[in-house]
C-alpha positions as CSV (number, residue, x, y, z in Angstrom):
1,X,-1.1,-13.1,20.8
2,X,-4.8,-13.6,19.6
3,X,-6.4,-12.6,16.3
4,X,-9.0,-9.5,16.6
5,X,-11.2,-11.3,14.4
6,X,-11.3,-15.0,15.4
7,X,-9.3,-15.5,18.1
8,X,-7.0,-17.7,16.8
9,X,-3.3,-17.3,17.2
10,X,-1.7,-14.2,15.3
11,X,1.3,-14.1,13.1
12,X,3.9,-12.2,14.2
13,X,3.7,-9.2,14.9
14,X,0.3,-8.5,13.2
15,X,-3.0,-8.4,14.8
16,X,-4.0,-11.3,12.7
17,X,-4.2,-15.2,12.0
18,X,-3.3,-16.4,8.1
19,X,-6.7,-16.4,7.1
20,X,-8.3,-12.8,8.8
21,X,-5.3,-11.0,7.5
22,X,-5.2,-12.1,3.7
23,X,-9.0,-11.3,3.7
24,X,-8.9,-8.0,5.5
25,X,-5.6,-6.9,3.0
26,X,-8.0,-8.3,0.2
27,X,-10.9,-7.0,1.5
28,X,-9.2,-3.4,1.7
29,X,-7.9,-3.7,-1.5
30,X,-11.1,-4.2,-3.2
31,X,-12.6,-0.9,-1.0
32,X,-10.4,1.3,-2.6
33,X,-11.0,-0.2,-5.8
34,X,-14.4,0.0,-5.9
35,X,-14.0,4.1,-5.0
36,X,-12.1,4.7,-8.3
37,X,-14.3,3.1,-10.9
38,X,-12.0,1.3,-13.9
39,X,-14.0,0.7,-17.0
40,X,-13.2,-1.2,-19.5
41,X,-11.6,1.0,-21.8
42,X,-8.9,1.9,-19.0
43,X,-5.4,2.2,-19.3
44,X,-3.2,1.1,-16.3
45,X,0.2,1.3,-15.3
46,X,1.5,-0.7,-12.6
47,X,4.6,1.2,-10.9
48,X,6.5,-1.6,-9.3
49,X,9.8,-1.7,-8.0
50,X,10.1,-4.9,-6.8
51,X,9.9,-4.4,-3.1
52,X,7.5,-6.0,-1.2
53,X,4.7,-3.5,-1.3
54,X,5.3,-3.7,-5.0
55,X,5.0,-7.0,-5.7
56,X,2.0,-7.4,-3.2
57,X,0.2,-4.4,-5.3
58,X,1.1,-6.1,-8.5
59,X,-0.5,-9.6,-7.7
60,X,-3.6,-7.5,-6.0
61,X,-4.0,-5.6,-9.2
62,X,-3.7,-8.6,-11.2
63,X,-6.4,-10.8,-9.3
64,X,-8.9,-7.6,-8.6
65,X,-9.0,-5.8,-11.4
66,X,-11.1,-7.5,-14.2
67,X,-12.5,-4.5,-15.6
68,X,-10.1,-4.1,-18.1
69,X,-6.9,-5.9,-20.1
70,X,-4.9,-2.9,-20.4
71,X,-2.5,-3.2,-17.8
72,X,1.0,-2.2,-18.3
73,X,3.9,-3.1,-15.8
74,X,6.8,-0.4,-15.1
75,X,9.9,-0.1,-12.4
76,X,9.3,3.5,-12.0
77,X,6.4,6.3,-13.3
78,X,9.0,8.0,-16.0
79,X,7.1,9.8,-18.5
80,X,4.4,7.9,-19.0
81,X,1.6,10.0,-18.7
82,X,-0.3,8.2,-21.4
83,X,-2.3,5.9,-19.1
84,X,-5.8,6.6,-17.4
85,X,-4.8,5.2,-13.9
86,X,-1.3,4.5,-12.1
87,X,-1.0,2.2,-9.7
88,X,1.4,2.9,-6.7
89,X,2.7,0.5,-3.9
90,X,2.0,3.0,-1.1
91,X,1.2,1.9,2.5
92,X,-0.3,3.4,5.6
93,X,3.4,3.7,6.8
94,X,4.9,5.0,3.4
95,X,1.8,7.9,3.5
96,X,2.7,8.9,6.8
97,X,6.3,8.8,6.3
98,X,5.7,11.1,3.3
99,X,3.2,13.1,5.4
100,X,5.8,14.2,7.5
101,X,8.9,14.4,5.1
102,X,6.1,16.9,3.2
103,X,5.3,19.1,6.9
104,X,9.0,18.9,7.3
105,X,10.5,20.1,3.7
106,X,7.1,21.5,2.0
107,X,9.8,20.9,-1.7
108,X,8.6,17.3,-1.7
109,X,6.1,16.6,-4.4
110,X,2.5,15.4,-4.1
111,X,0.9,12.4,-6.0
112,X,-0.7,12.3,-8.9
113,X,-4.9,12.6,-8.7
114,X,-5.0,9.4,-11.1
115,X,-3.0,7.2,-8.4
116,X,-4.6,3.8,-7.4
117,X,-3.4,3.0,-4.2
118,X,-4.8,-0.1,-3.5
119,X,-2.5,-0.8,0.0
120,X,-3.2,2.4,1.7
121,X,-4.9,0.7,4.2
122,X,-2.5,-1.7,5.5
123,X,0.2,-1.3,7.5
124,X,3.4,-2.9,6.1
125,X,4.4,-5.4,8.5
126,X,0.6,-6.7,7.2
127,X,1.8,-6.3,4.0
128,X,5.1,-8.6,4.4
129,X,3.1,-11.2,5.9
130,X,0.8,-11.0,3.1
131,X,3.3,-11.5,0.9
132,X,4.9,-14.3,2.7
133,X,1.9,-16.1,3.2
134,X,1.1,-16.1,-0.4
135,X,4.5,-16.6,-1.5
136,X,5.0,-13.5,-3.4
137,X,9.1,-13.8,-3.5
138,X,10.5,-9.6,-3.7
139,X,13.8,-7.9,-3.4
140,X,14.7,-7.2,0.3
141,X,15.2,-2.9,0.6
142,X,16.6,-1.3,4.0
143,X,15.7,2.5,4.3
144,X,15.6,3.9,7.3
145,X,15.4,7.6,6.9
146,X,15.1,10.4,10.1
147,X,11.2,10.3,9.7
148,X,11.0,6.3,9.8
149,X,12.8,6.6,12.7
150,X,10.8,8.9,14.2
151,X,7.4,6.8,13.4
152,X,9.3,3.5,14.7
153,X,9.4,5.0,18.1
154,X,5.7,6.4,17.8
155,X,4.6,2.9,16.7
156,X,4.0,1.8,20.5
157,X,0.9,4.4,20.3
158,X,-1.6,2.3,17.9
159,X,-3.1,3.9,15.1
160,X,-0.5,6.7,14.5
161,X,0.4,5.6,11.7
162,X,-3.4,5.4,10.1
163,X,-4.0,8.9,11.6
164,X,-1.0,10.7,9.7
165,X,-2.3,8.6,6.5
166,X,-5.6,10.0,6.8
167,X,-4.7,13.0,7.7
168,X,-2.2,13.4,4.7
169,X,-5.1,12.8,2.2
170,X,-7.6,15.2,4.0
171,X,-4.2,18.0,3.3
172,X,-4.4,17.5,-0.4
């Protein structure tokens, strides 16, 4: 497989080569960064869980936002409503996922307007390449619920799972 960008050869299964992918996950990254506008006076909390998508959000977080020093690192959002910004690990496939779950059983809850979600854009196969090519080491998690199943078998149909993504924040 070749890379869409340079034409060198592609990791597997991703559309990419080492280099195009950790600068069009970085390159996404800083997009949605530069939409939210952290000043200095910020407060952040980083919502990580050690999965992959955490850890990758945490080191992205770490190395893009400069803006401020008040970053604060949790497992899970709890009650800590104190902070300006909360970072979640939330992919393309995780926002569709929850897209659907939310069509399917309209109890599930929305997010937060506050939320920085800094992987949005990438897929997370991209994501656990990312992660492997800059040796971000994470806790391995298996879920495989009813609607990942579903988007598994519409995954042979490219850019599903951006569409639903889109989509879900065009709902809110």
């Amino acid at each position: 497989m070749k890379c869409n960008i340079c034409c060198g050869k592609a990791i597997e299964n991703t559309d990419f080569c080492r280099n195009c992918l950790v600068r069009a996950v970085e390159r996404r990254a800083r997009k949605r960064l530069s939409k939210i506008g952290i000043t200095g006076d910020c407060r952040v909390l980083v919502v990580n869980d050690d999965s992959c998508e955490g850890q990758v959000n945490a080191f992205l977080i770490k190395k893009l936002v400069t803006a401020t020093k008040n970053i604060k690192h949790a497992k899970n959002l709890g009650k800590n409503s104190r902070y300006d910004f909360v970072s979640f690990a939330d992919t393309a496939d995780m926002a569709a996922e929850r897209f659907l779950g939310l069509m399917l059983d309209s109890s599930l809850k929305r997010c937060q307007k506050h939320a920085i979600k800094l992987l949005r854009g990438s897929l997370s196969k991209e994501v656990a390449a990312y992660a492997k090519i800059k040796r971000i080491k994470y806790a391995k998690k298996n879920k495989l619920s009813d609607i990942a199943l579903l988007l598994e078998r519409l995954e042979r149909y490219k850019g599903t799972k951006f569409a639903l993504a889109k989509l879900s924040e065009r709902v809110k």
